[in-house]
N, C-alpha and C positions, 0 to 999 in steps of 0.2 A: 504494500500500500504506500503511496507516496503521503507525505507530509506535506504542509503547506506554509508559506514564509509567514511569517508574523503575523499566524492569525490569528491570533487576538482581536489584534489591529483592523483586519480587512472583517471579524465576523461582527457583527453590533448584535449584543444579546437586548431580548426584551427580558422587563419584568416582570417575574410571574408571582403571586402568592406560593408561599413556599409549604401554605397549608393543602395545597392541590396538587404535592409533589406526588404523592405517593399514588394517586388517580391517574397522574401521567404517566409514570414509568408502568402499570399496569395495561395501559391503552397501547403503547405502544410494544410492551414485552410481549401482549395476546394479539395484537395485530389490530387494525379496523379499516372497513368498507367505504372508500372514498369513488368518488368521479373524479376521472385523470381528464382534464382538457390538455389537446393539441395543438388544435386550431381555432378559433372562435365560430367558424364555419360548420363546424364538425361535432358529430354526438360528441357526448363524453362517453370513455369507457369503462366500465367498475372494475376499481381494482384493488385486492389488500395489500397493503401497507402493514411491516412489522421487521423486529429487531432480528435480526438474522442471531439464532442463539449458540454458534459454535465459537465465535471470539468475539460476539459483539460489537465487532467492526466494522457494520452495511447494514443500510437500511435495506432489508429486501422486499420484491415487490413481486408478486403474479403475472404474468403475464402468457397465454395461450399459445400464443407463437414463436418465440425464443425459447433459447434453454435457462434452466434454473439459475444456471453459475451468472449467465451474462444481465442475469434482474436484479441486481443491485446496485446501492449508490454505497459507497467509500464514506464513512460519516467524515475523515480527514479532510476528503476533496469538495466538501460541502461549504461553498464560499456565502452564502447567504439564504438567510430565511426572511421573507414579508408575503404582506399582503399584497392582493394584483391592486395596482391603484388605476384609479377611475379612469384614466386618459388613456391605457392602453387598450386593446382590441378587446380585451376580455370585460367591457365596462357594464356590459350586461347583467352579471354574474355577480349576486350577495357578497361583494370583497367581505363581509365581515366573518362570511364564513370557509374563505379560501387561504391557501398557503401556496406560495409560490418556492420550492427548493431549487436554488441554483448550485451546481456545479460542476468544473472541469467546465466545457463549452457548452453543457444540457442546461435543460431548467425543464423541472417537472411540474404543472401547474394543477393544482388537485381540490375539489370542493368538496366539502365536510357536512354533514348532516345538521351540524347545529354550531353555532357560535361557539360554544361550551366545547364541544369535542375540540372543534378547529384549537381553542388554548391547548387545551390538555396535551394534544397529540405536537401540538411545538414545543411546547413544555417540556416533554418526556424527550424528543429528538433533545432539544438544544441541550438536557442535561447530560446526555450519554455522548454527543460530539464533545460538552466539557469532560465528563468521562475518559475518554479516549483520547483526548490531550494529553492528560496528565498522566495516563498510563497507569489507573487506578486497577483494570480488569484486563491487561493483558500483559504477557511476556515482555520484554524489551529487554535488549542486548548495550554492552556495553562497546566503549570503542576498539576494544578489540574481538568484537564480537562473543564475548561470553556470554552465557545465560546469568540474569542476575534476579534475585526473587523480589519482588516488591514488597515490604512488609508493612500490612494496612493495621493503622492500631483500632480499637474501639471508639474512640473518641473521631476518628475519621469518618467510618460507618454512620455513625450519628449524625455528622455533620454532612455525609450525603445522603441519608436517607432517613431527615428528620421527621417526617409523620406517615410512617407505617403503620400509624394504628397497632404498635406495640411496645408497651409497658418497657422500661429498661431491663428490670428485671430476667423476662424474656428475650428483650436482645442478648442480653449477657450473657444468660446463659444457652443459647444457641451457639454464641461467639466460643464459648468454652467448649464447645463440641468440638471444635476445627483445632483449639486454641491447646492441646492437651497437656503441653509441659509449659502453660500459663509463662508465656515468654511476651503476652501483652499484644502481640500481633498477629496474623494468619499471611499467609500469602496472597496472590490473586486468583489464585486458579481457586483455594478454599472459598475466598470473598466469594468468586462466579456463583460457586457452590451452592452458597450461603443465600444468596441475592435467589437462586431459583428457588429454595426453599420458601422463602417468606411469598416470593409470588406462586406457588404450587403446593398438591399435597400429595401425601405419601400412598394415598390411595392410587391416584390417578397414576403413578409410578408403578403401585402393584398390579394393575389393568394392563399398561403398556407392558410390562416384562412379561405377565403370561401369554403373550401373544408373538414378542419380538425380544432379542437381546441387545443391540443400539440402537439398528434401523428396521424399520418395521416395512418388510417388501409387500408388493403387490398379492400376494398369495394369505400372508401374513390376515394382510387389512382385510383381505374376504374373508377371509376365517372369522374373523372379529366378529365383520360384519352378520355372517351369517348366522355365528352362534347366538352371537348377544341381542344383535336390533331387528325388528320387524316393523313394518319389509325395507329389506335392505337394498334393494338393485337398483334403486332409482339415486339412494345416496352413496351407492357404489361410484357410480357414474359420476356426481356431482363432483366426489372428492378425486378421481380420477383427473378430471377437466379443471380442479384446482391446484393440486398439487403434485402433478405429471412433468416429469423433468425436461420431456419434449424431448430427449435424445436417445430414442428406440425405446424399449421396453423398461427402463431403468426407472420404477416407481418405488421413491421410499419415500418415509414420514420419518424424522427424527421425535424426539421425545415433543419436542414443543409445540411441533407443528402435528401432531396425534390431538396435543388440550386442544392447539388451536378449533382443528377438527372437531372436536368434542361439545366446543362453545361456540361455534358456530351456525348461522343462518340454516344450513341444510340441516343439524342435526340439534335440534327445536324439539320440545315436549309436541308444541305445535307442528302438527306433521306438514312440512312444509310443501308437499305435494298438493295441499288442501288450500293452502292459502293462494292457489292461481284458481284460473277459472275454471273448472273441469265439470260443473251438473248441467243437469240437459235445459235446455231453453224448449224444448218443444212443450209447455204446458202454461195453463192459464196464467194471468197474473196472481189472479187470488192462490193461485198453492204456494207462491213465494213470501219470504217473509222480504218487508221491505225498512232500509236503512230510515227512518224518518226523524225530524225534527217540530218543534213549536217551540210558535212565536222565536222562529229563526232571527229574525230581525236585530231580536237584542243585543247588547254585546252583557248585559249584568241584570239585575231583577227587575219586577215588575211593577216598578211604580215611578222610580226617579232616573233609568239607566239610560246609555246611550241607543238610539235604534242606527243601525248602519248598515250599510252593503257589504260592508268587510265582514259582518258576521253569514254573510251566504254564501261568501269567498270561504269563509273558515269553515263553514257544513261543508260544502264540495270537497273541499280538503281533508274532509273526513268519509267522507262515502255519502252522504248526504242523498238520498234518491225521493225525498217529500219537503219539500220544503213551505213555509206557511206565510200567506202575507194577511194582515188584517187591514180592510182597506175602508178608508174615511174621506169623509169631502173635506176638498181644499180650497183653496183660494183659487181664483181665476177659471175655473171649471177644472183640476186638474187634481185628480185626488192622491192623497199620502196614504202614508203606513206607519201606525205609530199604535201603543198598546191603548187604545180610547180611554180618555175620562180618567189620565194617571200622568205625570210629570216627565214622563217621557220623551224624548228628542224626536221627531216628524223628519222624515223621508219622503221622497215624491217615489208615488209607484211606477213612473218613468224609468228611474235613476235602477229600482231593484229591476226589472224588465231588461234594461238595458246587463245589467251585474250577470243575469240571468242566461244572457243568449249571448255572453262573452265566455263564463266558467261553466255552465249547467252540463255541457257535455266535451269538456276538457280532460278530467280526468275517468269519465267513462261513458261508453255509446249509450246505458240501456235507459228506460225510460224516467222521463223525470215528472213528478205529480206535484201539481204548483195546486198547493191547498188555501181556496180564497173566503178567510171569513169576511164578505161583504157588508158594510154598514153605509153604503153611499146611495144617492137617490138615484133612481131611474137614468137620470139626464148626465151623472159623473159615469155610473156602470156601464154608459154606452162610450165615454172614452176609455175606459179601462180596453174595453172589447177592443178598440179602434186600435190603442196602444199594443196591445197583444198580436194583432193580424198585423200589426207594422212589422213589430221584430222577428216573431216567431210562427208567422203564418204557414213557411212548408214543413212546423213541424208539428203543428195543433193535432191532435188524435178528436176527430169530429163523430157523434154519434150515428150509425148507420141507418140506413132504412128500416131495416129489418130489424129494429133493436127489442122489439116485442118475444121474437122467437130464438131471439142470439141465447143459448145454453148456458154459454161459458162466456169469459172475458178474454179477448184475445191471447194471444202465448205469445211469452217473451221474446221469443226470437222474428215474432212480426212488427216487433216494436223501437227498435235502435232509432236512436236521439227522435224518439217522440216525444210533445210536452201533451202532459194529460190534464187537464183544469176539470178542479174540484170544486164546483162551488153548489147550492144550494139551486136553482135554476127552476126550470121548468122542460120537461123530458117533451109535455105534445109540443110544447112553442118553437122546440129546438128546432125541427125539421120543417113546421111550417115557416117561419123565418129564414129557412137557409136560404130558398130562393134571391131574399132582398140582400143579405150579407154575400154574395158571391165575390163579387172583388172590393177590396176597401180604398176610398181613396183617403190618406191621410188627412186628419185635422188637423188643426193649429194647435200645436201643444204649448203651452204657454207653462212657463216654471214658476213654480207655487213661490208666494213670496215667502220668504223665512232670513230668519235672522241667522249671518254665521255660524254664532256661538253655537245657534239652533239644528242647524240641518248644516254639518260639516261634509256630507258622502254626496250631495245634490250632481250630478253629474249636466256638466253644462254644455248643449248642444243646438246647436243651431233648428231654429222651429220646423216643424213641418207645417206646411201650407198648400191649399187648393192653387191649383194654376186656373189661370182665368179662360185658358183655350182648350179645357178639358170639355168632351161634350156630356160626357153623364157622369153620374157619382150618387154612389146611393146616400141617402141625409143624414149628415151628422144630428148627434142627439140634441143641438142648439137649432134646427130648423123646425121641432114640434113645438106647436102653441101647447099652450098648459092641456086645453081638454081635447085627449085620445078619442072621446068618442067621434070625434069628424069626422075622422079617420076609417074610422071601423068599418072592416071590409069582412067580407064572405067570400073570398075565395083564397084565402092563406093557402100556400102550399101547392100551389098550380107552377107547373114549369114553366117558366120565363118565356118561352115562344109560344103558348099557350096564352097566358095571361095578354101576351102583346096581340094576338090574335083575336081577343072578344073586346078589349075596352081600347079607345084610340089615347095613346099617353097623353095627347097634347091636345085634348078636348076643352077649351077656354069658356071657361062660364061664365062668371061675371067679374069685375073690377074689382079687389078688396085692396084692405089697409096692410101696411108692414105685417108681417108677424109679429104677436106681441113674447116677449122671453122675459120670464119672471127670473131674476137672478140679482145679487146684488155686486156684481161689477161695473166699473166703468164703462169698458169695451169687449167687445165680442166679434170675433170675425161670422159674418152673420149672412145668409141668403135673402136678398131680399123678393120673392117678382111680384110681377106689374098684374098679374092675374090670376086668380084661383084656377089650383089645375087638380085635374078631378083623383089622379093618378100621385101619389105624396112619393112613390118610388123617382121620380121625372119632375121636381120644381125646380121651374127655370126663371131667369127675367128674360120676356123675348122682347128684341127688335122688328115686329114682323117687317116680312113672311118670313123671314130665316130665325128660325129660335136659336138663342143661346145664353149660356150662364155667364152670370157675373158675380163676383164677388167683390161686395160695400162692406167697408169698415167702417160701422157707426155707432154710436152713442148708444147706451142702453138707457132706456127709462126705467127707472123702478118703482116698481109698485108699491104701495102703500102697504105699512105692518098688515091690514086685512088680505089682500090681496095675497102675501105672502106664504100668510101662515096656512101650513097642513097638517094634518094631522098624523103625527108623530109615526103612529102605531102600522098608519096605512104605509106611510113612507120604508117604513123599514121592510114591511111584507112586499113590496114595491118590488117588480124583478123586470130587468132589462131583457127584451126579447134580441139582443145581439150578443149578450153573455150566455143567456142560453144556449143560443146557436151554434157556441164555440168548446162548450160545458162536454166532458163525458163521464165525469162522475160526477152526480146529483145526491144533493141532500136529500136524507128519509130517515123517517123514526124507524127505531128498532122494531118495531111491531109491525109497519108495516104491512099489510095484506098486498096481494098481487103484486110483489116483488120484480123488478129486474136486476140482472147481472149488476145492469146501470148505474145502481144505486149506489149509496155508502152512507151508513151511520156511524156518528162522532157519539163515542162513551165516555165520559168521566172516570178518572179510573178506578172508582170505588163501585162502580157497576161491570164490573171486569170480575168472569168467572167462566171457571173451568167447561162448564152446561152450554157454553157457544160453541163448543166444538163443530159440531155437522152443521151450525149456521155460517160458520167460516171456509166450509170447505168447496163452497159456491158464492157468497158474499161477501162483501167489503164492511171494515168496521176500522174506524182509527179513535186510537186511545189518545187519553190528551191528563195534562195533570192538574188535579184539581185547583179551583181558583184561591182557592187558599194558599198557594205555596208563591203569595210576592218574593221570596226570595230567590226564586227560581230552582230550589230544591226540585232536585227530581222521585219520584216512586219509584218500588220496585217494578222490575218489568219481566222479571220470571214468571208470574199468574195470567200476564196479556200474550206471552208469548208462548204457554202452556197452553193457550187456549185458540190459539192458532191466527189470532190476529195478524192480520196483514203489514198495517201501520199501526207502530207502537213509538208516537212521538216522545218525545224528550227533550229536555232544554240542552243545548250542544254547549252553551258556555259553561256546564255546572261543572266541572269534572270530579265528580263523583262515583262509589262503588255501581252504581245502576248504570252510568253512562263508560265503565270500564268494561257490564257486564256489555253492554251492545256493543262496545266497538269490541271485542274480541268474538263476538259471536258475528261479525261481520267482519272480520279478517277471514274466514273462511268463503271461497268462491270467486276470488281474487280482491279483496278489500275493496280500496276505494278506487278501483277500477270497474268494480261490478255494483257493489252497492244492493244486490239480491242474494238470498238462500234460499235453495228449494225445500219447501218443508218435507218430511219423512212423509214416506209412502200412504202410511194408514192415518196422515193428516189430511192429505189432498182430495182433489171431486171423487176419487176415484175409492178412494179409504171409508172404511167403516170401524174399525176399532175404536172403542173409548178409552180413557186414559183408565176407568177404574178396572179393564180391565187385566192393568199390568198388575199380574200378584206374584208375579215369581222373578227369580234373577235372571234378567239378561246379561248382565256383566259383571265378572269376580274379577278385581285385580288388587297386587301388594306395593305400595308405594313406598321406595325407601328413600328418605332425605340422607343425601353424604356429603355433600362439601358445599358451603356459599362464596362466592366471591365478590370481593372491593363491596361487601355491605355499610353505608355508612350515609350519612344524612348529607343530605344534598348542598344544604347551606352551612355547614360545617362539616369538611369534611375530615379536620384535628380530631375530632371528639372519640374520643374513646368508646367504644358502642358493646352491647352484649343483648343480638341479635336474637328475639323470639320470632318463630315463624308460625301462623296461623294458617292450617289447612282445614277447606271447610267443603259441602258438597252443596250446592242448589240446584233445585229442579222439582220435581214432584214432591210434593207433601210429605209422602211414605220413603223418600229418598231421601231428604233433610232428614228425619226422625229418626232412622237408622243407621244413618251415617256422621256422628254427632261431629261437631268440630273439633281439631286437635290440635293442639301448642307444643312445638319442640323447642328446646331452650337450651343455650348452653354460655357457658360462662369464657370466650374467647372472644379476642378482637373480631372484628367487619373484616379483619382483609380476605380468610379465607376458613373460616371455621367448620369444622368438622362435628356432624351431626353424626346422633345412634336412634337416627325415625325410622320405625317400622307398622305402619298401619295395614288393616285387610278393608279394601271397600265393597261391598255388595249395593250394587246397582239395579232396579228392575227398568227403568227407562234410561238408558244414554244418550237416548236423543232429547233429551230436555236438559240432560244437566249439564252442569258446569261444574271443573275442579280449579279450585281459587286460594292462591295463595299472598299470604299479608304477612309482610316482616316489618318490625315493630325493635323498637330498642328497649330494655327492658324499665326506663321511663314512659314509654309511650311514642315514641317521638317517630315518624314516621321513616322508613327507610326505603320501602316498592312494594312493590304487587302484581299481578298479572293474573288472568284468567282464563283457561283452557276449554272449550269443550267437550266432551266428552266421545263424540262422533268425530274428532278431529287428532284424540289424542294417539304420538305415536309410542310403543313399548323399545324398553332394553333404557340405554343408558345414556339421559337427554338434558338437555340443557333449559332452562326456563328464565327467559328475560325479563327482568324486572322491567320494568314502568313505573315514572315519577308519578306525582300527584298529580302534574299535567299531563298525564298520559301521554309521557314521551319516554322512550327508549332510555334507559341508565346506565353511561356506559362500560360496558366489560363489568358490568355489574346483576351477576345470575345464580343460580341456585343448579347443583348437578343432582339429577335424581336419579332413581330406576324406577321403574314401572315393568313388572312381571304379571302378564295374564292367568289367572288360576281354570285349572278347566276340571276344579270340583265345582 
């Protein structure tokens, strides 16, 4: 390895808290999963990054096409570390979470999953190129080449690897193991020694040796595989395509790259086979469970919080496939979205729409269900429609002819990037209406007035406006006078060359006044003509003989408080026959008689019970949390989705055990790229089983807790910890009850603690449960958690990922378990 002239000099270290030392040389001694950018042009490619463990002198890197030897970087020849800064080609890309490694003539330019890692993983580098300076952990020769031993005293140790999360005591006396005729120092090859101990355990050593004696060859690792993991061949393959030396048959795993393996992505409690897309799309919607949210909008609770678009950026971001808007009248005829009648910040339903048909199907094709609890009059609910067939009109799911004898509710794979509108409507008006709403020409959308501080997400666009040489355009909902009955026709529903066939559009009656529009704004971009025309589809102002439209921009008169006022009760019953038209799931009571697919009922969730089962296996029903919960607490949602609920919303800002249990139960089937689960067979149209019919065990297994790693609290991560872990089972009633929760506990540091858990679970449903683990310091003080399915989980000897409070990833911070199937 070459050396490098004064680098000190050329390397400028950053600062890091020296209490997150011990979290970086862990990330970077177990390796982690970055994007390597090339080009700015160009994907990025995933690849692991980790300390090459035989002299510690290269960072090594994976790479598919090269050989093993030629992926690494020389920690010597590493002339500098930063961030990409904003003026180069790469100005695209989160600099806070990239690491730009130069050296020799390369520069590897790599992004990081979170801010947090990006430290840690500089961190851990930059300590180990200091490392390697000083020639703490390797051989070095003297000038005349002798071997010379480096003698590292206690007091060094210390001072490089001051919060290990262990006690002196224990330092000491580990050091006294290497240290045996207490001469105060060990060597470096002991130090190595030493340093893999505190990151490793002695188990994982006795695993690796019963299978291999240094390096564990290709024959070796099937064996492993075969005996211990089920099923093994698909993560045969993974680790092959990871760690394959690319120079003919020559596949080995040294000892660290075996943990690696063991703690890695492919080999997950979570069978990571289950977490892409793999179940069938050929069936209804209703047999899927789907990802949903309420009162998406918020970013905090429900009385004083922010309402934003960023929070429907943040459901998409999570799998989000229902998302809710509550929609009120605004100002200027242009309605918002805000939690009604509570101090909450107003958004224009423009701006979500707009949010909507930017992210809705970004991170996945399948269908998205925009659930609209409408409170707006007639006359806003016809711009809502207008706004809707502006952005999203080749993707509206409109209800069929046929929709009286439709059985079932389409199947998902008829469905990719369709938007399905939920709203309350009218199912006959749909179709009779659809004639008049065939093409839309845009309104004036005008932007609700609001104040900054008030509506920070208002997204500001240029108006839509009628052109004045267009020759038809069906009527914005500003061209009806107050009373519909003029209007009222008897032949709804007639096809448009039909209709044009018995009445003449442009049969001129007599002379009338403007229309009059009861509203109280200034101005209104308005129709005015010159003649009553018998046909309200065709209102023109004509020139004769040549008719044509115009459009006047004038004054609105307002009518007097009498004039004004309606009567509340009617206004809300009020429903736009252009929202309908575009509607395919309609509100209905649960009770219901003469039923369609069509339909869908909103439950509270204290009306949520097991007894809906076969009303779910043909119908729509979404759960929603009771209005009591201003804080935006969520319920549990094992009982809704026990009971085969389609949409089981939940507040997405809460991050809570309830919203850990959905996003893990929707990591299965590709996460938030799919956003759907197929429910189990004898849930769907097609199933008849009841739940009370499970009386016996479908699933026996023995779950053994043996070693945690880097457990330690997030916001300190000095703290000394002595790690309880809480295993627990939910799902059916009779499953909880039998399978009580359990506590292992032991009196060792967070960095790698070594457990004696042995539990038996008897399962009678595994497709309901969930196995859920909670680590806790023996104050309370939270350290992760994670939750597995049941139907997902893989057996033999797995790794399980903690998850912050934020439900994010913690890193190189897991629990190693086994899971043995019993087949008494």
């Amino acid at each position: 390895m070459k050396g490098r002239k004064s680098s000190a000099s050329k390397f400028d270290r950053k600062e890091f808290d020296q209490r997150t030392l011990s979290a970086a040389v862990n990330l970077i001694v177990y390796g982690c999963h970055v994007q390597k950018y090339n080009k700015s042009n160009r994907k990025p490619i995933s690849r692991l990054y980790y300390l090459y463990e035989e002299d510690m002198d290269y960072l090594q890197y994976l790479h598919s096409g090269r050989p093993f030897a030629q992926c690494r970087i020389p920690l010597l020849d590493i002339i500098e570390l930063r961030e990409i800064p904003t003026t180069e080609s790469f100005q695209n890309l989160p600099y806070q979470r990239t690491l730009q490694i130069t050296f020799a003539s390369k520069k590897h330019t790599i992004l990081f999953n979170t801010k947090n890692e990006r430290d840690l993983f500089w961190q851990g580098l930059q300590y180990f190129i200091d490392v390697a300076e000083h020639n703490l952990i390797r051989d070095i020769k003297s000038t005349n080449d002798n071997p010379i031993v480096e003698q590292i005293t206690l007091k060094q140790i210390k001072g490089m690897l001051p919060q290990l999360s262990i006690t002196k005591q224990e330092l000491k006396s580990l050091f006294n193991q290497y240290d045996l005729e207490r001469r105060g120092f060990i060597s470096s090859s002991d130090y190595q020694d030493l340093l893999k101990r505190l990151m490793n355990q002695d188990f994982v050593r006795f695993l690796f040796d019963r299978y291999a004696v240094q390096q564990m060859n290709k024959q070796e690792f099937i064996k492993f595989l075969t005996n211990e993991q089920s099923p093994y061949q698909k993560q045969c393959e993974d680790a092959f395509r990871l760690f394959a030396k690319q120079d003919g048959n020559n596949f080995s795993l040294s000892f660290l790259e075996f943990l690696n393996y063991l703690l890695s992505t492919y080999n997950q409690l979570f069978d990571y086979q289950k977490t892409q897309i793999y179940q069938s799309e050929d069936y209804p919607l209703t047999d899927y469970w789907i990802n949903s949210s309420h009162n998406t909008y918020l970013m905090g609770d429900q009385l004083t919080s922010e309402s934003s678009i960023q929070a429907y950026i943040n459901a998409f971001q999570k799998g989000c496939r229902c998302v809710e808007l509550d929609c009120w009248d605004g100002d200027n005829n242009q309605p918002i979205i805000y939690h009604g009648f509570t101090m909450t910040s107003k958004i224009s339903f423009e701006s979500v729409i707009q949010t909507i048909k930017e992210y809705g199907f970004k991170y996945s094709k399948y269908p998205l269900i925009l659930s609209l609890e409408v409170h707006c009059c007639v006359k806003q609910q016809d711009v809502m429609a207008d706004i809707l067939k502006t952005y999203l009109n080749e993707n509206l799911l409109l209800l069929p002819d046929d929709y009286k004898s439709s059985e079932y509710y389409p199947k998902l794979n008829k469905l990719y990037y369709t938007v399905i509108i939920k709203h309350r409507g009218k199912m006959k008006s749909s179709l009779q209406y659809r004639e008049r709403f065939i093409s839309i020409t845009p309104i004036n959308i005008i932007q609700p007035n609001f104040d900054d501080s008030e509506s920070p997400d208002i997204i500001k666009r240029p108006s839509l406006s009628i052109q004045p040489d267009q020759q038809q355009l069906n009527t914005p909902t500003t061209l009806k006078p107050r009373s519909q009955k003029s209007f009222k026709r008897q032949d709804h529903g007639l096809p448009m060359q039909q209709f044009r066939n018995t009445i003449n559009p442009f049969q001129i009656e007599e002379e009338m006044k403007p229309n009059k529009i009861i509203h109280k704004t200034k101005t209104e971009t308005t129709l005015r003509p010159k003649y009553k025309i018998s046909n309200i589809e065709t209102q023109f102002k004509f020139d004769a003989p040549n008719p044509r439209c115009q459009i006047v921009q004038t004054p609105l008169k307002v009518d007097s408080d009498e004039d004004i006022s309606i009567d509340k009760a009617k206004k809300e019953k009020a429903e736009s026959l252009k929202m309908s038209s575009i509607t395919a799931l309609f509100g209905a009571a649960i009770k219901q008689q003469n039923r369609t697919v069509w339909e869908i009922s909103s439950l509270d969730e204290s009306k949520v019970n097991e007894n809906l089962l076969d009303f779910h296996r043909r119908y729509f029903t979404r759960i929603y949390p009771s209005g009591s919960r201003v804080d935006s607490s969520n319920y549990d949602p094992i009982q809704a989705f026990n009971s085969g609920s389609q949409i089981v919303a939940l507040n997405f800002q809460t991050n809570d055990m309830p919203m850990l249990l959905n996003m893990c139960k929707f990591m299965e089937n590709g996460g938030i790229e799919s956003g759907y689960v197929l429910k189990p067979q004898w849930m769907r149209s097609d199933g008849k089983k009841k739940i009370s019919e499970f009386t016996s065990i479908q699933l026996s297994f023995t779950l053994s807790l043996l070693v945690g790693y880097n457990l330690r609290q997030l916001n300190n991560q000095n703290a000394k910890v002595n790690p309880q872990i809480k295993i627990s089972i939910r799902g059916l009633q009779q499953d909880e009850q039998n399978n009580k929760p359990q506590i292992a506990t032991i009196s060792q540091s967070g960095l790698n603690p070594q457990f004696n858990f042995i539990y038996k679970y008897n399962i009678r449903c595994p497709d309901l449960a969930f196995l859920i683990f909670e680590v806790l310091d023996a104050n309370k003080d939270f350290l992760g958690w994670s939750a597995i399915p049941l139907s997902c989980m893989s057996f033999g000897y797995r790794a399980v990922q903690l998850l912050s409070q934020y439900l994010k990833p913690l890193p190189k911070s897991c629990l190693l378990v086994h899971v043995q199937k019993n087949n008494d």
